[in-house]
C-alpha positions as CSV (number, residue, x, y, z in Angstrom):
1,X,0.0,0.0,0.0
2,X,2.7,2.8,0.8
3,X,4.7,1.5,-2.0
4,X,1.7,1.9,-4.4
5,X,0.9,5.7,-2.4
6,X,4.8,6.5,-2.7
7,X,4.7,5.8,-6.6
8,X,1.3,7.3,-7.6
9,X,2.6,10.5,-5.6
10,X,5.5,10.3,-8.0
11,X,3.2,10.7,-11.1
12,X,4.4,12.8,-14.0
13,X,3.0,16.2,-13.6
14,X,2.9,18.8,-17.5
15,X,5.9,15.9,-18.3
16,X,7.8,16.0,-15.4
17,X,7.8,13.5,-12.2
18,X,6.8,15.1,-9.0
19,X,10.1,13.9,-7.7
20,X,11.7,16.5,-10.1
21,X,9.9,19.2,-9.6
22,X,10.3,19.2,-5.6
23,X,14.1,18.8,-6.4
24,X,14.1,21.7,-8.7
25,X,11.7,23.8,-6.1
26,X,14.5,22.9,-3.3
27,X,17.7,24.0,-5.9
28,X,15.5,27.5,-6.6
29,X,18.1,29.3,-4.2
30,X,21.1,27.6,-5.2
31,X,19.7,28.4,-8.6
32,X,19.5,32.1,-8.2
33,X,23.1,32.2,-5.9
34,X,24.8,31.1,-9.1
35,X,22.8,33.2,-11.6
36,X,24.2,36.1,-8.9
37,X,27.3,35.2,-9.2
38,X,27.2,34.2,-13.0
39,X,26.1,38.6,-12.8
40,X,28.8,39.8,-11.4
41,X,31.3,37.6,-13.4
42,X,29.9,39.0,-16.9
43,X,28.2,42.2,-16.1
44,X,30.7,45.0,-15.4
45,X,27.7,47.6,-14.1
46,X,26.3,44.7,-11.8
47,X,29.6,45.2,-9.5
48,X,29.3,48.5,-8.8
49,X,25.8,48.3,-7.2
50,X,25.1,48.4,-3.0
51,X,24.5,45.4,-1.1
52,X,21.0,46.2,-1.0
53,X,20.6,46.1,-4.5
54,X,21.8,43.4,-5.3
55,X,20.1,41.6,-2.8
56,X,16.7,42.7,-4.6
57,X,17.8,41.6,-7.7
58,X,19.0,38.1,-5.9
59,X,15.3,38.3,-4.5
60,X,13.6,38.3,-7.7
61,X,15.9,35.7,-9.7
62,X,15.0,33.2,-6.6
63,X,11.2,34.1,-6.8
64,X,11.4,33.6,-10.5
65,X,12.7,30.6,-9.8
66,X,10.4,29.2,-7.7
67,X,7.8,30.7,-10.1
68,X,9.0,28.1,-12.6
69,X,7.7,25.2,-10.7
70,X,4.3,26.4,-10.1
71,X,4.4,27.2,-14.0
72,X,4.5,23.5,-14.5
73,X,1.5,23.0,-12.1
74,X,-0.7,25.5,-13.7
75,X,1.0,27.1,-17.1
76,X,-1.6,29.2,-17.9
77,X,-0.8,30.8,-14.8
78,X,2.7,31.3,-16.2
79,X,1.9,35.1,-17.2
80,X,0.3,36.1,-13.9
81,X,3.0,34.2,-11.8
82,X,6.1,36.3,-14.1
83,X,4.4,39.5,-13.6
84,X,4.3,38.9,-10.3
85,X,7.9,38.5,-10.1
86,X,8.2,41.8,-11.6
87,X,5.4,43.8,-9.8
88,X,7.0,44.9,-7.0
89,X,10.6,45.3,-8.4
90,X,10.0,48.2,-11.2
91,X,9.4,50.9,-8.7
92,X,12.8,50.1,-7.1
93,X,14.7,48.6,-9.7
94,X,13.7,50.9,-12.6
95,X,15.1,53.8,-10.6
96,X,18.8,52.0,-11.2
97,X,18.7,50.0,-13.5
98,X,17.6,50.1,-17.1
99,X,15.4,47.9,-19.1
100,X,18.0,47.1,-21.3
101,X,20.2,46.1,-18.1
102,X,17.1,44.2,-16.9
103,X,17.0,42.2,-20.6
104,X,20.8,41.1,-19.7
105,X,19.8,40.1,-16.4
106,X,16.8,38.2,-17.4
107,X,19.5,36.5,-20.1
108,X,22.1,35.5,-17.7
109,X,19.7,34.1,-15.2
110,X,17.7,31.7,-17.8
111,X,21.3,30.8,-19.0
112,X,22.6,29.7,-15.7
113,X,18.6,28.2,-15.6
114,X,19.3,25.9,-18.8
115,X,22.6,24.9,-17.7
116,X,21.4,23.7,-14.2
117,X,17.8,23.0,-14.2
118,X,18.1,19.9,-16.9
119,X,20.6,17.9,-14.7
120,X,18.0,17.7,-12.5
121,X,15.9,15.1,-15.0
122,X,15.4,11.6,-14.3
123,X,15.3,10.3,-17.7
124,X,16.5,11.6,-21.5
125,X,12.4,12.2,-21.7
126,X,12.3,15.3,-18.8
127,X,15.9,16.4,-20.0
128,X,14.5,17.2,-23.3
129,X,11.0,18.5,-21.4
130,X,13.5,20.9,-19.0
131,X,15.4,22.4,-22.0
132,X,12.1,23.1,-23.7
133,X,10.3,24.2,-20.7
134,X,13.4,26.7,-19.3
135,X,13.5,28.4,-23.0
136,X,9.5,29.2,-22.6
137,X,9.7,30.0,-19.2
138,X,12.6,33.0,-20.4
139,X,10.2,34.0,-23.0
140,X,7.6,34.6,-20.2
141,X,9.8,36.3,-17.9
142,X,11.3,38.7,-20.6
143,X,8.1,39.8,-21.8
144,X,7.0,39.9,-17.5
145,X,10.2,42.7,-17.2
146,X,9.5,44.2,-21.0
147,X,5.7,44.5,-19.9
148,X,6.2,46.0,-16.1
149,X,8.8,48.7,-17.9
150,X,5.8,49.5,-20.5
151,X,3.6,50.1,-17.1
152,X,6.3,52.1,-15.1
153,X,7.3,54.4,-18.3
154,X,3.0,55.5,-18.7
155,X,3.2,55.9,-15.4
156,X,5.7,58.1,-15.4
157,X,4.4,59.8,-18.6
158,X,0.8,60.4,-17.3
159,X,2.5,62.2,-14.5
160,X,4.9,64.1,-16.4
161,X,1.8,65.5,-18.6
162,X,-0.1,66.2,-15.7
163,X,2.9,67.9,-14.4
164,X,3.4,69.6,-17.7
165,X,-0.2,70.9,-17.7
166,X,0.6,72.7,-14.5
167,X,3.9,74.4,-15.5
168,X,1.8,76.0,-18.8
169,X,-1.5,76.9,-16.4
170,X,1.1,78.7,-14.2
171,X,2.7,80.4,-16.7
172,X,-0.6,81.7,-17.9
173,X,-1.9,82.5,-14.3
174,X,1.4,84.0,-13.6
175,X,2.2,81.6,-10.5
176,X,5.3,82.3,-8.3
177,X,8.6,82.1,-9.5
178,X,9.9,79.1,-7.3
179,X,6.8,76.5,-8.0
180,X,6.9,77.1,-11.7
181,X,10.9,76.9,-11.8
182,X,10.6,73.9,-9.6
183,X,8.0,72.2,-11.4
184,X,9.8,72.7,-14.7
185,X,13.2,71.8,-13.8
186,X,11.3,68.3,-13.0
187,X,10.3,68.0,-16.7
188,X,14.4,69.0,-17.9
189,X,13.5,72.5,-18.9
190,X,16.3,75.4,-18.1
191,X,15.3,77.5,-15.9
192,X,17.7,80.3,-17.5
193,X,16.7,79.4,-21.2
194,X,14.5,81.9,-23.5
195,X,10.9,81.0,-23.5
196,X,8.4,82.3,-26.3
197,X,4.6,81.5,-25.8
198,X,2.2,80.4,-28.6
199,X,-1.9,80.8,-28.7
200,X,-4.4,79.1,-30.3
201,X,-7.3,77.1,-31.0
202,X,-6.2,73.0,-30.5
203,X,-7.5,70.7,-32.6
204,X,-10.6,69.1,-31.3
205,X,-9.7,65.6,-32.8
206,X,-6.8,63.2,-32.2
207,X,-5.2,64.7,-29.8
208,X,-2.3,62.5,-28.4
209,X,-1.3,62.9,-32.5
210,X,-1.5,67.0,-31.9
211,X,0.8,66.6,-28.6
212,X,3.4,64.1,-30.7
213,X,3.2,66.5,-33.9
214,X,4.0,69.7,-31.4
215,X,7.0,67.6,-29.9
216,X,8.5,66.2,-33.0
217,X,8.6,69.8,-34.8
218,X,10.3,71.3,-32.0
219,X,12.7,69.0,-31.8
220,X,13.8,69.0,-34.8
221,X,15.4,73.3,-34.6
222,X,16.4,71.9,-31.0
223,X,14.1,73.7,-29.4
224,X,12.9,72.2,-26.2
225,X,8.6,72.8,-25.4
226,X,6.0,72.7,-23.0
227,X,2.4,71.6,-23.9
228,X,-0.9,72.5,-22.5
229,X,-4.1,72.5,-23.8
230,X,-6.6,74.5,-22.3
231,X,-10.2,73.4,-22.9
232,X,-10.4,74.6,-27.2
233,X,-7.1,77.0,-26.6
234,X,-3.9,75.4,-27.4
235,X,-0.9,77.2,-25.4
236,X,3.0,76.2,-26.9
237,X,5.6,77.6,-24.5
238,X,8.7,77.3,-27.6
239,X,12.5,77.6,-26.0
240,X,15.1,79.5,-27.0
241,X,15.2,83.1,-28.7
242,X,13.1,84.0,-31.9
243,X,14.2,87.1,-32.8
244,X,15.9,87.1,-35.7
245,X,14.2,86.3,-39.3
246,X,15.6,83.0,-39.2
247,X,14.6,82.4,-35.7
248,X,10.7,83.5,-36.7
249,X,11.1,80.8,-39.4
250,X,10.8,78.6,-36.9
251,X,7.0,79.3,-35.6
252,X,6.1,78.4,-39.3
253,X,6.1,74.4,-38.6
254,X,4.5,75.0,-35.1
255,X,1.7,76.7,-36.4
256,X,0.7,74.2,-38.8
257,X,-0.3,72.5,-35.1
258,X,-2.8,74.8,-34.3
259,X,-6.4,74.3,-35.4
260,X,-8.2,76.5,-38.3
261,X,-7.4,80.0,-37.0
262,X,-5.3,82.5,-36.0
263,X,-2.1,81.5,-34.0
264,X,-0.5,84.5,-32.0
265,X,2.9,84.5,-31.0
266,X,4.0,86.7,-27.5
267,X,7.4,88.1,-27.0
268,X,10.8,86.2,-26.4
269,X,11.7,86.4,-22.2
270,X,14.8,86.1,-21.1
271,X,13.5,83.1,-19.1
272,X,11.0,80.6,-18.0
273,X,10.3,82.9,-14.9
274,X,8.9,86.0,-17.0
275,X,7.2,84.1,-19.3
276,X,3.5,85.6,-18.0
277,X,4.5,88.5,-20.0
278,X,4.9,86.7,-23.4
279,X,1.9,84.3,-22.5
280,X,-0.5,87.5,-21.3
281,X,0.8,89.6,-24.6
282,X,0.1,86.5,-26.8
283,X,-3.4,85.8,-25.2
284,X,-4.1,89.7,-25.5
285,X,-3.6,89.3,-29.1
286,X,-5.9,86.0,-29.6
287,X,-8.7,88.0,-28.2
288,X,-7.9,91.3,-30.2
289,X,-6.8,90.1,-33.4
290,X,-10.7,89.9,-35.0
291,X,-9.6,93.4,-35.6
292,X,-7.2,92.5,-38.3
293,X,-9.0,90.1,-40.4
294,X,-5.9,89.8,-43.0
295,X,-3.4,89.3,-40.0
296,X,-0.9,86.7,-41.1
297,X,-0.7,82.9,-39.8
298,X,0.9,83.2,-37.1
299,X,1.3,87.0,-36.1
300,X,3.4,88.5,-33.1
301,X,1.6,89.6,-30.7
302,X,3.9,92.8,-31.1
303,X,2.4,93.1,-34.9
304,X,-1.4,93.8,-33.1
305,X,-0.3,96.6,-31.1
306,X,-3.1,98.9,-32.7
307,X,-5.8,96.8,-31.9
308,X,-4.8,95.5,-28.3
309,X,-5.0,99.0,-27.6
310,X,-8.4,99.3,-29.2
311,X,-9.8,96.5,-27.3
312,X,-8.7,98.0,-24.3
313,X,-4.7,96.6,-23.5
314,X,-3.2,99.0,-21.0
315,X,0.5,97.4,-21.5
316,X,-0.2,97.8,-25.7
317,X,-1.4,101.4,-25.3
318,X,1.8,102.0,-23.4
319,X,4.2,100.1,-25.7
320,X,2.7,102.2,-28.5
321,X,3.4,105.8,-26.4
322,X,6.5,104.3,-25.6
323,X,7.8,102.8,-29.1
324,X,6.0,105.4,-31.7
325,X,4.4,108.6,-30.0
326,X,6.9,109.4,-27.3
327,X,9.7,109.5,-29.6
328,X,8.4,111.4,-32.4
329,X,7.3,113.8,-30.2
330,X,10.9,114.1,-28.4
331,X,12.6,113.9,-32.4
332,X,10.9,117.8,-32.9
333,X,8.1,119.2,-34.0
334,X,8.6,118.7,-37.5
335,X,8.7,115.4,-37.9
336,X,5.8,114.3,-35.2
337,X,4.5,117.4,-37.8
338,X,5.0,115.5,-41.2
339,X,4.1,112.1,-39.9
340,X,0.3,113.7,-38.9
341,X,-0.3,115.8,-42.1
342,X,0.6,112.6,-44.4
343,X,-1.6,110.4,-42.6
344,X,-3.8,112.9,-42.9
345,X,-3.4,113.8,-46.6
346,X,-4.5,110.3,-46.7
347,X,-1.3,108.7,-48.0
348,X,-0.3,111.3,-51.1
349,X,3.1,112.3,-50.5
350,X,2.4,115.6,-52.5
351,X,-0.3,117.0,-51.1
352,X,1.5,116.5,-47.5
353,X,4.2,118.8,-49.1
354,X,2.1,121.4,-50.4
355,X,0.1,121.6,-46.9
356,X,3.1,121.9,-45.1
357,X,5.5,124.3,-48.0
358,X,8.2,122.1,-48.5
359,X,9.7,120.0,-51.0
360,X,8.3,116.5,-51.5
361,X,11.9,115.0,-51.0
362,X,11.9,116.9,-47.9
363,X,9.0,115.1,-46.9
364,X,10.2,111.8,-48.2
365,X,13.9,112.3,-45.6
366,X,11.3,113.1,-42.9
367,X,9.3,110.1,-43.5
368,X,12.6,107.7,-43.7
369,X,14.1,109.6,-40.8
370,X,10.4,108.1,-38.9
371,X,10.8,104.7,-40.1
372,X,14.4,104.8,-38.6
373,X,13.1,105.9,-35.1
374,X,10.1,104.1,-34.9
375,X,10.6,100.9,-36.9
376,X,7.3,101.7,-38.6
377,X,7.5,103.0,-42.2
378,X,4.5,105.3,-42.9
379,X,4.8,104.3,-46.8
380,X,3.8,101.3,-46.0
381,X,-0.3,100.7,-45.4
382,X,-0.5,98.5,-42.3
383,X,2.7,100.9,-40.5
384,X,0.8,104.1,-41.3
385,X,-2.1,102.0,-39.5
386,X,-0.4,101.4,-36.3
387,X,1.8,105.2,-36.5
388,X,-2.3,106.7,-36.8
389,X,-3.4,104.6,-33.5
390,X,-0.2,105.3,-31.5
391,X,-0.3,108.8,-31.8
392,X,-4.1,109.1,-31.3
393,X,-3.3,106.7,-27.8
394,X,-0.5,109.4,-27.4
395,X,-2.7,112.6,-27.8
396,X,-5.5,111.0,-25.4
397,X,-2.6,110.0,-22.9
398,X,-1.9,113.8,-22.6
399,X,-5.8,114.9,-22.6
């Protein structure tokens, strides 16, 4: 009777005796002492870990050895029992070593595995099951490490976007220096590094292909970026200077983001800290720029000026005293003198000279000398648009 119990408890179990499977069950630390050691032997980086961490790595080779024998009992339960091996380990691991670190691991432990477990077999039969089994086991374990990395790296992204979304919403609030440098520095931006900010309407479809379109056009002028989208407003906060010609090339590509409409561009700041003032110029310019129906795509929000003020803009009222007015009215009276009767003569270069007695070349030096001071050419349509409002904003200032 106990000779008949002893063999029918010795049963193959999934190919293997149960004989077998306890001896390979009682080897799983011996088992994962070698693959530790096999580690260090072939894995430069492994050696210069603590104690500690390599004791957590020894912990989860031994439990995914032991995880190998309960695979044989139950291998559809071979996914849930790998993962498990893995769920706990990301969230320390991950911080120090690197899924393609975690790949050699995973290769040097089911080596050491296929060596070791197969001597273990009692017949040719469970040798050949063992070599099998050990190379689907890896399999399971790989895609167990590739698939908790997957987890760890959304993780981390869902928090870096939500971390993102704060950074822009404080930029546009204006939040206090040291959360919004904080917050950035988290997502790698430099806190000393130019910031430009960039309105508009987001598209209302696809989004995660909006965000990845944004990312991928900024990264190819090396510009880094920040992201938020604001209910049907899009906000781009674009690094580095854009200044120069060249440098405005550059909003071309990121515009083509934007959703039908107009996209409005705020002033370069020296850094992330003042970059309220380009987002609250930019946003100034979304609302105003229904004023300027042929405005180009996108605009500076410097380039609206006249109809910021119109709608109401303190800072763009002053900018226009303070760019245009102020100085012609400091250059002399002749000049601040021309630029009024032209724009009152409605454009015709002779009749301003006849109304004031001069020559017309005299009015045409005056003119240039107003385009030099102001940046604003009065020949031009649009310029003798803004030079009209900023002196009218001028005249009231003074009423």
């Amino acid at each position: 009777m106990a000779a008949r119990e002893a063999r029918r408890s010795d049963q193959p179990r999934g190919g293997l005796s149960a004989t077998t499977l306890r001896a390979i069950e009682r080897a799983s630390g011996e088992f994962a002492t070698s693959a530790v050691d096999e580690m260090q032997r072939r894995l430069p980086w492994f050696t210069k870990m603590t104690a500690d961490q390599r004791a957590s790595v020894k912990l989860v080779v031994q439990t995914g050895a032991a995880g190998f024998v309960e695979w044989f009992h139950d291998p559809r339960s071979a996914l849930r029992m790998t993962v498990l091996t893995f769920r706990g380990a990301p969230r320390d691991l991950s911080r120090w070593v690197s899924l393609r670190q975690t790949v050699e691991l995973v290769r040097v432990a089911i080596e050491v595995y296929e060596e070791h477990i197969p001597s273990l077999a009692r017949d040719e039969a469970e040798r050949d099951r063992l070599t099998e089994a050990v190379l689907r086991y890896g399999r399971e374990v790989a895609f167990a490490a590739a698939t908790s990395y997957a987890a760890a790296a959304e993780s981390r992204g869902a928090w870096d976007a939500r971390l993102e979304a704060l950074v822009v919403d404080g930029i546009v609030r204006g939040d206090a220096e040291e959360t919004l440098l904080s917050r950035a520095a988290a997502l790698g931006w430099a806190p000393g590094a130019p910031a430009t900010v960039i309105v508009g309407g987001s598209p209302s479809e696809d989004q995660p292909t909006m965000l990845y379109e944004v990312r991928n056009r900024a990264a190819r002028t090396g510009r880094p970026v920040l992201i938020g989208v604001q209910g049907e407003r899009l906000v781009v906060v674009l690094g580095g200077p854009i200044e120069r010609p060249a440098e405005l090339e550059d909003l071309n590509p990121m515009a083509e983001v934007f959703a039908e409409g107009p996209v409005i561009a705020g002033p370069t700041v020296p850094r992330l800290a003042e970059a309220h003032r380009s987002a609250a110029e930019a946003l100034s310019g979304l609302r105003a720029v229904a004023g300027w129906p042929s405005a180009p795509r996108p605009v500076r929000a410097v380039e609206l000026l006249p109809e910021r003020a119109l709608d109401g803009d303190a800072d763009a009222q002053a900018q226009l005293v303070e760019q245009i007015a102020r100085p012609l009215e400091d250059s002399g009276g002749a000049l601040l003198e021309t630029v009024q009767t032209y724009l009152e003569a409605g454009g015709v270069l002779e009749s301003c000279a006849r109304q004031l007695y001069v020559h017309p070349n005299t009015v045409r030096y005056r003119l240039k000398r107003t385009a030099e001071l102001t940046g604003r050419n009065p020949l031009d349509a649009r310029d003798a648009h803004v030079l009209r409002i900023a002196l009218t904003v001028g005249r009231l200032n003074r009423s």
